[in-house]
ZAMARGU-4260 file (C-alpha; in steps of 0.2 Angstrom, whole numbers, plus 5000, padded with zeros to 4 digits):
<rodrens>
0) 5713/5946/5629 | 5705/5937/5645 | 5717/5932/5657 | 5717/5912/5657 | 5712/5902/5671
5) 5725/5892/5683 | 5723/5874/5683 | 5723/5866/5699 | 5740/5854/5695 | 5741/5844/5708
10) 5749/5827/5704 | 5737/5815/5699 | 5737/5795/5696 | 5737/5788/5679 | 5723/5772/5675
15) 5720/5771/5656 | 5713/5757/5659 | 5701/5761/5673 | 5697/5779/5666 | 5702/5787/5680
20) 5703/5807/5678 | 5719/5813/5675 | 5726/5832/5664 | 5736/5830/5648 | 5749/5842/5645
25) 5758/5846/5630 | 5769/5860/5635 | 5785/5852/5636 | 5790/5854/5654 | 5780/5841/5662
30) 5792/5827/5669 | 5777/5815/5668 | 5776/5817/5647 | 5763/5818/5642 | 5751/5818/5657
35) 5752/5832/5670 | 5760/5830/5686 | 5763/5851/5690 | 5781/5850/5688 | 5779/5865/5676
40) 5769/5874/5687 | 5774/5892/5687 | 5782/5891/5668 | 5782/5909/5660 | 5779/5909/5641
45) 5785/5923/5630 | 5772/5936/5629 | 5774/5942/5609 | 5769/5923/5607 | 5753/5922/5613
50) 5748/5941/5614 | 5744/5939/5633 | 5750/5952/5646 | 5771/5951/5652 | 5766/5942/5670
55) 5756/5931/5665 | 5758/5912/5670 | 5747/5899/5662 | 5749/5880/5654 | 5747/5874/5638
60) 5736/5863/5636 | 5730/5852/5618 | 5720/5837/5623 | 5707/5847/5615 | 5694/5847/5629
65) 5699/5862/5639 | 5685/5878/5636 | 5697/5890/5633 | 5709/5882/5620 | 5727/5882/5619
70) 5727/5887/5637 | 5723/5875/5652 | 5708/5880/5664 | 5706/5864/5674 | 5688/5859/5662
75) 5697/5842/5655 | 5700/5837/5675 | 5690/5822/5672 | 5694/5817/5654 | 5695/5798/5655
80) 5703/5786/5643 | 5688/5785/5633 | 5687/5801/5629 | 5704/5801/5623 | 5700/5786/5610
85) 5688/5799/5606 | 5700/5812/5601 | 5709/5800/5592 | 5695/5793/5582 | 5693/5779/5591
90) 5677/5772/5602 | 5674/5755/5613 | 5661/5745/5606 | 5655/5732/5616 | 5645/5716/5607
95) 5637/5701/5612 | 5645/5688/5604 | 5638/5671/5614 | 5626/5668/5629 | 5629/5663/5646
100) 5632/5644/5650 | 5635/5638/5632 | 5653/5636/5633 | 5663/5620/5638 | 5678/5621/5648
105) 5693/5621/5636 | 5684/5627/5621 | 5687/5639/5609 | 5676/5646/5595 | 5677/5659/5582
110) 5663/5675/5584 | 5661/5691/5576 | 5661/5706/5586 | 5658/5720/5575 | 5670/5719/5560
115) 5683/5711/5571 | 5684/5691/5571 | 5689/5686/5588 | 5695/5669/5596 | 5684/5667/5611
120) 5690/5655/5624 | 5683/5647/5641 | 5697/5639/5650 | 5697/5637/5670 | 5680/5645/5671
125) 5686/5662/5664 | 5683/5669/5649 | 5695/5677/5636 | 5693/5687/5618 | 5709/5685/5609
130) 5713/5691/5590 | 5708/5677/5578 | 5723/5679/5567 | 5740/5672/5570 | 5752/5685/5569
135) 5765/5673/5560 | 5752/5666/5545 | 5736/5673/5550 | 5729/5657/5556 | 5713/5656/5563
140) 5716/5653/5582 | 5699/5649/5584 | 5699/5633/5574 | 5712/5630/5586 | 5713/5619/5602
145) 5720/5620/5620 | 5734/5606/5625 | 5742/5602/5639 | 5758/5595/5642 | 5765/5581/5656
150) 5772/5595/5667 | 5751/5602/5668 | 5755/5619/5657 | 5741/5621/5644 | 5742/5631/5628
155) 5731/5637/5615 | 5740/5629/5597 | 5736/5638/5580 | 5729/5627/5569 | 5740/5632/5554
160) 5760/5630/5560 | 5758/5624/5578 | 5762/5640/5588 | 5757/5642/5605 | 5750/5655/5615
165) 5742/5656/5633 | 5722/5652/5632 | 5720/5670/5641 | 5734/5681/5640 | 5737/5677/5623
170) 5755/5678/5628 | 5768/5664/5618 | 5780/5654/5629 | 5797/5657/5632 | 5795/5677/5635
175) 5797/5680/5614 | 5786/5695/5612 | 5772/5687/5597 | 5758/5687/5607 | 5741/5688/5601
180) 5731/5704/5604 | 5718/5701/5618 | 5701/5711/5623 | 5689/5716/5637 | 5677/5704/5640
185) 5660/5706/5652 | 5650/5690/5658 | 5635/5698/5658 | 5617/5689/5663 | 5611/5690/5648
190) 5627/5685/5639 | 5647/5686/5635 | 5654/5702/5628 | 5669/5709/5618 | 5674/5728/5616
195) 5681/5731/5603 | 5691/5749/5599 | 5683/5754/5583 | 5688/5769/5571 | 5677/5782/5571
200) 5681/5785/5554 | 5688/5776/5540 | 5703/5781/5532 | 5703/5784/5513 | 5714/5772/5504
205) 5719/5767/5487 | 5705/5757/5484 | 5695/5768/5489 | 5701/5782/5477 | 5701/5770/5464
210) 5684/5763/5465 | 5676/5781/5466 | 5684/5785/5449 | 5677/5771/5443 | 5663/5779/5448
215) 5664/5796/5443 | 5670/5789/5424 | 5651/5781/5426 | 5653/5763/5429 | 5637/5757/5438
220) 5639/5740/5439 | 5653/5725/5446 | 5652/5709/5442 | 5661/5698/5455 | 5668/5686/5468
225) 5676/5692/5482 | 5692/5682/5491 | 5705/5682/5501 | 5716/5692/5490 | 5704/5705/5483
230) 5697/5711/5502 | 5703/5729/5502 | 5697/5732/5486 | 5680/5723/5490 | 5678/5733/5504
235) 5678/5750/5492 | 5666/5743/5482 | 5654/5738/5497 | 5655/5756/5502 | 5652/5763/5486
240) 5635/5750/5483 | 5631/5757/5500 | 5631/5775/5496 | 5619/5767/5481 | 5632/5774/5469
245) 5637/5756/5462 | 5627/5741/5460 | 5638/5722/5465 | 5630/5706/5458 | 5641/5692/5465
250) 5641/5678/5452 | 5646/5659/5455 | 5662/5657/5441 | 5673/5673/5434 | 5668/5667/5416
255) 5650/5672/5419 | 5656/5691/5427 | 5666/5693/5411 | 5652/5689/5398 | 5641/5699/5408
260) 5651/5714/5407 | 5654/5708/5387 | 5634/5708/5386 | 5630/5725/5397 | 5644/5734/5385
265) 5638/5726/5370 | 5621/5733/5374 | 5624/5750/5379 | 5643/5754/5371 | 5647/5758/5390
270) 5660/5746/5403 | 5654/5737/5417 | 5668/5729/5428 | 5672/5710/5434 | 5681/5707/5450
275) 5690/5692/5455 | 5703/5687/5467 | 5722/5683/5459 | 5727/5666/5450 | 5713/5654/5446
280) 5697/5669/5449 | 5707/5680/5438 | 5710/5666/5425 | 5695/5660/5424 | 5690/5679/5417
285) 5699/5677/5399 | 5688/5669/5388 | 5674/5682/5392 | 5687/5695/5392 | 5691/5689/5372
290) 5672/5689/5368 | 5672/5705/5373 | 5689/5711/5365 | 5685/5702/5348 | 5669/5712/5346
295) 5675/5730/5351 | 5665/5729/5367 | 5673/5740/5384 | 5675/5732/5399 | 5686/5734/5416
300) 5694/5720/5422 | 5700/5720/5442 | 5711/5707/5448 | 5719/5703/5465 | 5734/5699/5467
305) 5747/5691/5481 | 5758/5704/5491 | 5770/5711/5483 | 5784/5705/5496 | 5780/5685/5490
310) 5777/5690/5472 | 5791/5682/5460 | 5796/5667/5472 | 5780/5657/5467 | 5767/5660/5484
315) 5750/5654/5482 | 5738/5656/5469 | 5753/5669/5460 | 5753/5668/5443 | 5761/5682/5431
320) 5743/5691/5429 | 5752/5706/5420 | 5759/5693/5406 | 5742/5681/5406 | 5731/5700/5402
325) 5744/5704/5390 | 5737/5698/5373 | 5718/5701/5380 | 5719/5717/5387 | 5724/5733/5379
330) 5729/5742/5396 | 5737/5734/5409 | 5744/5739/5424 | 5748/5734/5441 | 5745/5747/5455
335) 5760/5751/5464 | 5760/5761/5483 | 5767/5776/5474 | 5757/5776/5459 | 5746/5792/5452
340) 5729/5780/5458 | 5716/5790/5452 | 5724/5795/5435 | 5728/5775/5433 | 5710/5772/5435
345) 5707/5784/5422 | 5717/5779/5411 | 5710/5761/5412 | 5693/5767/5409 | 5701/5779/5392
350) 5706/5767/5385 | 5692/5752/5386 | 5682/5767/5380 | 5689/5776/5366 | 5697/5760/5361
355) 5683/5748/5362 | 5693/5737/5372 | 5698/5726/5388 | 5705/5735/5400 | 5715/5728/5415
360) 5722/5733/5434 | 5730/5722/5446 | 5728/5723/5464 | 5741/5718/5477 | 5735/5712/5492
365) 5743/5724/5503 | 5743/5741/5492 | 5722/5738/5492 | 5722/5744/5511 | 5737/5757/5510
370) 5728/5774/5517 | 5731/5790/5505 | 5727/5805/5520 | 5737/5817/5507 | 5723/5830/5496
375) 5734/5828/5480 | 5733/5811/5481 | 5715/5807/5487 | 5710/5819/5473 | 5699/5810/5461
380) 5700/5811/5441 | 5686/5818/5431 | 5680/5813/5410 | 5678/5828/5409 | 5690/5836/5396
385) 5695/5817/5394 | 5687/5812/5378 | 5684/5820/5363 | 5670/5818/5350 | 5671/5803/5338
390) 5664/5811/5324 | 5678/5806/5312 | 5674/5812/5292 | 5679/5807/5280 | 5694/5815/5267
395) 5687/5825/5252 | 5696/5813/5239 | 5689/5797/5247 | 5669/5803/5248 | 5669/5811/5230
400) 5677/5795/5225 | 5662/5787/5234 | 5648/5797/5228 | 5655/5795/5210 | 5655/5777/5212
405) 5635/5776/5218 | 5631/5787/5203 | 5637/5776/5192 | 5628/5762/5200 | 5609/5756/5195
410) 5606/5742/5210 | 5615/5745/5226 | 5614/5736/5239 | 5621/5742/5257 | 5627/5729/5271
415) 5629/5735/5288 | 5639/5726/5301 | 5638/5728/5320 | 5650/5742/5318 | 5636/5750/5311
420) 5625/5748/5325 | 5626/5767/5333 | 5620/5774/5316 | 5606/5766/5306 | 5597/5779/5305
425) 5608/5791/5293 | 5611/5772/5283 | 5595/5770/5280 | 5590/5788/5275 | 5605/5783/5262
430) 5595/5768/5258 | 5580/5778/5255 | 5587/5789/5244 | 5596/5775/5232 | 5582/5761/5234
435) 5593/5751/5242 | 5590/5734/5250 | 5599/5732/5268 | 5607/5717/5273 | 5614/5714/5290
440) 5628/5703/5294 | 5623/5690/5307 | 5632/5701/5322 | 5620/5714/5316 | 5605/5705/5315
445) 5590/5715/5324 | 5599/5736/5318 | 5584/5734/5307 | 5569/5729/5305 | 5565/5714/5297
450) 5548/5722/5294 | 5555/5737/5283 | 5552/5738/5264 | 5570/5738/5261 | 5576/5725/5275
455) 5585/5711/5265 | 5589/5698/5280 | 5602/5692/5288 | 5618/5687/5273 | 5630/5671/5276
460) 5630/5654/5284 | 5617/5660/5296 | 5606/5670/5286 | 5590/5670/5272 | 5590/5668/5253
465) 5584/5681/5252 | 5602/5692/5257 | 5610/5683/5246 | 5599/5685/5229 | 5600/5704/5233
470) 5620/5704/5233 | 5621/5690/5219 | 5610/5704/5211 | 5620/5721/5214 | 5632/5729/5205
475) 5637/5740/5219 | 5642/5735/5238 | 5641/5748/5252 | 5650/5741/5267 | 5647/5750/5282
480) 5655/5745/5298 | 5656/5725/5294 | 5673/5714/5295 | 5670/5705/5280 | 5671/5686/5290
485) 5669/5673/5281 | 5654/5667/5290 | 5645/5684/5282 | 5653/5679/5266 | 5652/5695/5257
490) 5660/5692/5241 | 5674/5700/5233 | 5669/5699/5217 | 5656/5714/5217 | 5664/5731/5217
495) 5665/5736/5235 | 5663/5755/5244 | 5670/5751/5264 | 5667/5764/5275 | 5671/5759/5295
500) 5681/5770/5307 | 5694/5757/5312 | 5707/5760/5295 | 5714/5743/5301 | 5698/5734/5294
505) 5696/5744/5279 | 5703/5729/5264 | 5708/5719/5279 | 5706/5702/5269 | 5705/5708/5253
510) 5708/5723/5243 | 5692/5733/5239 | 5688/5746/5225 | 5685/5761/5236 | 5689/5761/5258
515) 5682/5775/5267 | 5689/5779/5286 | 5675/5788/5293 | 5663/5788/5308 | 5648/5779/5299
520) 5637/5792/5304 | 5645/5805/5297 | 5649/5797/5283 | 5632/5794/5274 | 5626/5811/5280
525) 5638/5816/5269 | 5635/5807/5254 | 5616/5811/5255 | 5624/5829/5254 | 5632/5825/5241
530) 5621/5814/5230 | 5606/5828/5233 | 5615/5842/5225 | 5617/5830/5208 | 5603/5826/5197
535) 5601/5815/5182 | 5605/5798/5193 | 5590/5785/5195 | 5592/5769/5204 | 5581/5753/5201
540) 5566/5755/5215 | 5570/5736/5222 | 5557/5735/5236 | 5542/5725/5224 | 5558/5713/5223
545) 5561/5713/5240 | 5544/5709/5244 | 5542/5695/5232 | 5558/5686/5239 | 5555/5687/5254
550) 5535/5678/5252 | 5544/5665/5245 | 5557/5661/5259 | 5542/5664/5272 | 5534/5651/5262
555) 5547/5638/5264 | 5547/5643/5285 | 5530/5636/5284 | 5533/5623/5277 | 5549/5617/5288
560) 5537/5622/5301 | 5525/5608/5297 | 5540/5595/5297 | 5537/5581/5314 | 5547/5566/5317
565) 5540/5564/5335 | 5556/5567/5342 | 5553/5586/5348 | 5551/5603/5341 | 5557/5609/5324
570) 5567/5624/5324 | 5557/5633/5313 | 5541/5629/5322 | 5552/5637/5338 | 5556/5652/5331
575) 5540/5655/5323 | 5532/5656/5340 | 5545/5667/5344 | 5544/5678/5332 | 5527/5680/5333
580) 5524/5683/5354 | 5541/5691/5357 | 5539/5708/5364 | 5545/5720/5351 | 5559/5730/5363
585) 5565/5715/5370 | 5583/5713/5373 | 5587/5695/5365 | 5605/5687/5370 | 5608/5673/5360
590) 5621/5658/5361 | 5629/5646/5350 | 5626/5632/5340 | 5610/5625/5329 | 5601/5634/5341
595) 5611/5651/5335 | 5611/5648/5316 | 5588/5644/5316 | 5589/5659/5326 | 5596/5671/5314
600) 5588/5661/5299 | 5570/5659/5305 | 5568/5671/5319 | 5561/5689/5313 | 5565/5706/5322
605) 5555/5721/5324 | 5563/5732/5334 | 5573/5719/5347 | 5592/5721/5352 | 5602/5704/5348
610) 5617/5704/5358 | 5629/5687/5353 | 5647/5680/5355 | 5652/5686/5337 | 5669/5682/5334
615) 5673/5672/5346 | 5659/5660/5343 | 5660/5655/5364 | 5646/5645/5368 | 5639/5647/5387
620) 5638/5667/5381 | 5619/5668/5382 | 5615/5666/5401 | 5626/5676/5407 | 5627/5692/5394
625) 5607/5690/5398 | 5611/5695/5418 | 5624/5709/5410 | 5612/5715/5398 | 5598/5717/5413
630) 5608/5726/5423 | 5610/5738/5410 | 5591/5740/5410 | 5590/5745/5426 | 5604/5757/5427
635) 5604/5765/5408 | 5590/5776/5404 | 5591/5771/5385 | 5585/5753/5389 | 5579/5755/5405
640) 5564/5744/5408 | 5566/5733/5392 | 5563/5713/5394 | 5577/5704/5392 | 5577/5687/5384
645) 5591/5673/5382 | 5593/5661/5370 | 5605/5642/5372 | 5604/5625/5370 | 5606/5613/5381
650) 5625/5612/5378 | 5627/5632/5383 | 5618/5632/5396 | 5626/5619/5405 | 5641/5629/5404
655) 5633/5642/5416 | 5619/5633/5425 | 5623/5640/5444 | 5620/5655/5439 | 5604/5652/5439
660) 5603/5654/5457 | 5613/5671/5455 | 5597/5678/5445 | 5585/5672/5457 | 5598/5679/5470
665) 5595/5697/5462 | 5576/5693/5455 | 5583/5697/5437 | 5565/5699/5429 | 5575/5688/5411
670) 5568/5674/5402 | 5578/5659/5397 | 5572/5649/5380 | 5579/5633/5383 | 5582/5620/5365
675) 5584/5603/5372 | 5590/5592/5361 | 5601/5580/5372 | 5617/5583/5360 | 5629/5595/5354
680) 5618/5594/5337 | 5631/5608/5328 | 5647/5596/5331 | 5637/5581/5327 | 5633/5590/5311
685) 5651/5597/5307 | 5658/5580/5312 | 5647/5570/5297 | 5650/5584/5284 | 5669/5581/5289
690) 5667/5562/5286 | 5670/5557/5303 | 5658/5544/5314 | 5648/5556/5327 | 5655/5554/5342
695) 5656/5561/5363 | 5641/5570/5356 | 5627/5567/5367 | 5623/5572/5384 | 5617/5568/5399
700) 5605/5582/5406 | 5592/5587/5420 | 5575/5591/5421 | 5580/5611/5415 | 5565/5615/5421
705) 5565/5606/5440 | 5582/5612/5438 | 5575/5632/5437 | 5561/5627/5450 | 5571/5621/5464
710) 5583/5636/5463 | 5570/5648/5466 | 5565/5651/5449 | 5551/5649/5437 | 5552/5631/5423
715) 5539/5624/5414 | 5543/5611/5399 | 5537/5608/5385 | 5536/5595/5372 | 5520/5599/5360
720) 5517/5613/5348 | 5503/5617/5353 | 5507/5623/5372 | 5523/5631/5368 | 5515/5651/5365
725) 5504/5649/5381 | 5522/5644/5389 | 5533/5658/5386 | 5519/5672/5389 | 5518/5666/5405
730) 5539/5664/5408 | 5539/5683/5399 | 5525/5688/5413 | 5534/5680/5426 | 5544/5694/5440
735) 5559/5686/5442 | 5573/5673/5432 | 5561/5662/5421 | 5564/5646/5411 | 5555/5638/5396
740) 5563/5620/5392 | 5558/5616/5375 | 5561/5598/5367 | 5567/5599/5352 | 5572/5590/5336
745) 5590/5591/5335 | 5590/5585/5314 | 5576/5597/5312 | 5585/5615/5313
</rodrens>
């Protein structure tokens, strides 16, 4: 090989500060460590070891600027320290961070140079950059102020426990080595500025690992606030929203993330996560995070959480987050230094998937930042291979038993419940072959149209006559993917067929004559299988009934539509409008109260999703499952583009009304129907069916719709009839949030 060239060795001064040239060595010999001041001038290295010839004499050289690397050849002679922070991933950023002249002796003020918060001070004309944190508490030293004591010394005293450091060296008193980092600074003319050293590259770290498994598990959306103890993992997801693989809509109370992640599940069967800080941010997630658990729906819940060196004692904002999740959550783990953090991530995402569940990680403040440089641990953790096909069938004994029972029957009827929701097609090729009306449980209101020759309504407390004359008719129930509540009020008295692929709700409340576990799906595929291959069975053709009962309920609409104390809007009227101008793919998000129960009663689908608090029954839902479910048509292809629509009184909304502003934040093109009837008409209603006096009922409330206009938003109100069509096909043409206060007649629902 070449022969290497000689560096010229000659000592040479060492100025990292000033960047003077200098030669760095590594070859073990230099007395000057690790900078080269020829003292192993002459050195002879083995020659097996570098395959160069017996006499040859050279230095070792790895500052990684030499042209003929490992061996030194004088090229690096003028290296500077720069260039070292360079090969160390490091480069000098200077920022502007205040002009000349605007400065008061004596003051100090907090400025942003870069990603670094620095203290900047002007104190006996001179100007200093100091680190903004108190190393003791992290006390902002620019909220601080400079005091002098009788002897003339003056001090710069941190704002949180009184420490004191000098105004420009940022050195404590009393020679105790606390200082505050200090910074260049440049008074230039046209301003003061700070260099900052700044990382070339980021390192990996857990978060970061974490996040982009959420990511490759196809999450698409956070819903959020970021704080002071959720930072690190904030940061992961800002990088990831930045690559444009994650979209981060930062909401004004946790509730409102968790029932949007509860809405964008329920619509799309996929999880979305919420993100909050620890104690009252992580709190205030659970009652969204029961909605969505109660109704099957996933979702990944992300909580900070103090440092794990303060956790037990009691610090600030720490609450048992592991114990508060427990009941709510069916994963929850808290993230530890040494844990397997990408398989934990996946493991969350399992189980809110093929559980249909909460799922639940905590966050420590300082394992959020921790770096991971290892492969093994960086790697991330696929689906794939992760999750198997759901297509459960049912056992031989139980369909044949089923399919006997059906043959037996004259007038079926078949009920689906939200369970259902995935398969309405293979139920109501079922329903065509048997002549079978179809009624919904209210939770499933909108899987069929209400337009369908064999559509039967909406059954229970917030449904149609006409459901109930077809099961009060039936001598055969086929129960596909209901819970049998008692608001649905199936009765027990009809023999019953259950099919639903949870076992644990197959006779959960009572016992019924045939339970089928099975993926619905698969289930009636079956059955038309096996009900195709025997002859001889007829069933009563009950669609001329249908169509008779359901003239006569229409009728009564019209007439309760006609009722007009002068006191606002009838229900009926409401919905009737609704009904009629809604567009036919909208997504509709519905809330609860009177409002809810004239919804599923007078209110008719065509081919429109409803999403509602089912079982839970939380009012506030509608808003904010509304901003969940359109972020779900804008990222899932399935519903991508469809209107979205919500639905509250004026009780619900209040619950939510800032997030208002969070939708006009993010233009969410959704349309809020508003009934205004001054009260919490449902609790009025129970509280005179109970025999009580009516009472703390009535509210006090905005202009809704000033209220939508001064945040940005579209409002109109309305209080005739007559304008109210013109009025939501403008809100529903609106681009952006939208809001259509309606005055309404709270006896009249």
């Amino acid at each position: 090989m070449a022969r290497p060239k000689i560096a010229d060795t000659r000592p040479m001064p060492v100025d990292l500060k000033s960047g003077k040239g200098y030669n760095w060595c590594s070859c073990g010999r230099s007395s000057n460590q690790p900078f080269c001041d020829g003292s192993h001038r002459g050195t002879e290295f083995s020659p097996h070891t570098f395959q160069v010839e017996k006499d040859d004499k050279y230095f070792l050289c790895q500052c990684k600027q030499t042209q003929n690397p490992p061996f030194c050849d004088g090229s690096h002679k003028q290296i500077t320290s720069e260039d070292l922070d360079a090969d160390k991933g490091l480069k000098n950023t200077w920022y502007k961070v205040a002009a000349s002249g605007e400065m008061q002796d004596g003051e100090i003020r907090t400025v942003q140079a870069g990603i670094k918060t620095v203290a900047l001070v002007y104190y006996q004309e001179q100007y200093a950059a100091l680190d903004n944190a108190c190393p003791h508490q992290g006390g902002p030293l620019g909220e601080g102020s400079i005091e002098c004591s009788e002897d003339g010394e003056c001090w710069l005293r941190c704002p949180w426990h009184g420490w004191d450091y000098h105004p420009l060296t940022g050195k404590s008193p009393g020679g105790f080595e606390d200082g505050v980092e200090t910074y260049p600074v440049d008074q230039r003319e046209d301003g003061i500025y700070v260099c900052i050293k700044e990382s070339l590259e980021k390192d990996r770290t857990v978060s970061d690992v974490m996040v982009e498994t959420m990511v490759e598990w196809g999450v698409s959306h956070v819903f959020g606030m970021v704080g002071h103890s959720n930072l690190g993992l904030a940061d992961a997801v800002r990088d990831q929203v930045e690559q444009g693989n994650l979209d981060y809509i930062g909401i004004r109370h946790e509730g409102a993330a968790a029932f949007a992640c509860s809405g964008f599940a329920k619509l799309t069967g996929k999880p979305a996560a919420c993100l909050t800080i620890a104690g009252p941010g992580a709190t205030n997630l659970l009652t969204g995070l029961w909605d969505a658990k109660v109704d099957r729906a996933p979702v990944l819940a992300l909580t900070g959480q103090v440092n794990t060196q303060v956790l037990g004692p009691g610090a600030f904002q720490e609450i048992d987050l592991a114990d508060a999740f427990s009941a709510v959550s069916s994963f929850s783990q808290t993230v530890l230094p040494n844990s397997r953090h990408s398989e934990l991530m996946a493991l969350a995402l399992k189980h809110a998937i093929v559980e249909r569940d909460v799922s639940h990680l905590i966050f420590p403040d300082e394992v959020q930042v921790i770096p991971l440089r290892d492969d093994a641990a960086s790697a991330i953790s696929s689906p794939q291979g992760r999750l198997s096909d759901r297509a459960i069938s049912p056992s031989r004994d139980s369909l044949a038993a089923a399919v006997e029972k059906i043959r037996d029957a004259g007038r079926p009827v078949i009920i689906v419940g939200y369970g259902a929701r995935e398969s309405m097609s293979e139920v109501m090729s079922l329903a065509e072959l048997l002549n079978a009306p179809v009624l919904t449980t209210f939770k499933a209101k909108g899987q069929l149209s209400d337009q369908h020759p064999l559509a039967g309504g909406v059954l229970g407390r917030s449904g149609t006559p006409v459901a109930s004359w077809f099961m009060n008719k039936t001598d055969l129930l086929i129960v596909f993917g209901a819970s049998f509540s008692n608001h649905t009020g199936i009765t027990p008295k009809k023999s019953i067929i259950q099919v639903d692929f949870d076992q644990m709700a197959l006779g959960k409340f009572h016992a019924v004559d045939i339970p089928v576990w099975g993926e619905i799906g698969v289930t009636c595929h079956q059955i038309i299988g096996a009900m195709e291959k025997k002859s001889g069975q007829g069933f009563v053709d009950q669609r001329k009934e249908l169509a008779e009962r359901w003239a006569v309920w229409r009728g009564e609409k019209r007439r309760r539509e006609q009722r007009d104390r002068g006191r606002g809007l009838s229900s009926a009227a409401i919905f009737s409008v609704l009904s009629r101008i809604c567009p036919e793919n909208a997504v509709l998000a519905v809330d609860v109260g009177n409002n809810t129960y004239s919804f599923g009663r007078y209110f008719e689908c065509k081919n429109q999703s409803v999403l509602m608090s089912g079982y839970l029954g939380s009012i506030g839902f509608g808003f904010p499952a509304a901003m969940g479910a359109w972020a779900a048509t804008c990222a899932d292809e399935q519903h991508k583009g469809r209107p979205v629509i919500s639905i509250s009184g004026d009780g619900g909304f209040g619950q939510y009304l800032a997030e208002f502003t969070t939708a006009v934040k993010y233009n969410m093109n959704l349309t809020h129907i508003l009934l205004n009837n001054t009260e919490l008409g449902k609790i009025s209603k129970e509280q005179r069916a109970a025999h009580f006096s009516v009472w703390q009922t009535d509210l006090h409330n905005p202009n809704f719709s000033e209220f939508a206009r001064n945040c940005g938003g579209y409002g109109i109100r309305v209080s005739a009839l007559q304008d109210l069509e013109e009025a939501v096909i403008r809100a529903i043409a609106h681009e952006g949030p939208a809001l259509v206060e309606i005055i309404s007649d709270v006896e009249l629902i």
